[in-house]
C-alpha positions in Angstrom: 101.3 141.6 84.2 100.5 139.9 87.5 100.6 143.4 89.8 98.0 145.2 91.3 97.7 149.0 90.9 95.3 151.6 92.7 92.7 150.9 90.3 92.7 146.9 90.5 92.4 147.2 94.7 89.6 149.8 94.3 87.4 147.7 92.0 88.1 144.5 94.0 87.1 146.6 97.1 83.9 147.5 95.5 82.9 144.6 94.6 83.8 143.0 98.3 82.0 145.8 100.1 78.9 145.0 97.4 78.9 141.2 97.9 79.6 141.7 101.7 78.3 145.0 103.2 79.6 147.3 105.3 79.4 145.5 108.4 80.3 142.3 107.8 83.2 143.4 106.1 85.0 144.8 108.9 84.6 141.7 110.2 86.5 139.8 107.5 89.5 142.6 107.4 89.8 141.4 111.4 89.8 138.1 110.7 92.0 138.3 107.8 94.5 140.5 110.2 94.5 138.0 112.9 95.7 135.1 110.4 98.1 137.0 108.8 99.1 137.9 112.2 98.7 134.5 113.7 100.9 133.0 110.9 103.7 135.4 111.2 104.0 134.4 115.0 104.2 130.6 113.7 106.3 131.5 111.6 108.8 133.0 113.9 108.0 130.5 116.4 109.2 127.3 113.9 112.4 129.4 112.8 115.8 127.5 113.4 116.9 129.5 116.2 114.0 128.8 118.4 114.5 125.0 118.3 118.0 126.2 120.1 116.9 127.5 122.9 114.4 124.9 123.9 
C-alpha cells in the first residue's frame, strides 16, 4: 500500500493529459523539471560544507 505501479502512473497520466491537453502539458513537465531541478541546486547550495568555504 502507498506505491505506485505502471498502472497507477498510466491512469494518473491520462487523466493529466485529459484535464490538461497535450500542449499545455509539456509545459507543466518543464516547469515541474525546473523546480525539481532548482531545489536540488538549493539544496546543495545550503549543505554544511558550502558554509566552509565561504
Amino acid at each position: 500500500m502507498g506505491k505506485l505501479g505502471f498502472p497507477e502512473i498510466a491512469l494518473i497520466l491520462v487523466i493529466a493529459l485529459l484535464i490538461f491537453g497535450p500542449s499545455k502539458l509539456s509545459g507543466v513537465g518543464r516547469g515541474l523539471g525546473e523546480g525539481i531541478r532548482n531545489f536540488k541546486n538549493a539544496m546543495r547550495d545550503d549543505s554544511p560544507d558550502s558554509e566552509h568555504k565561504k
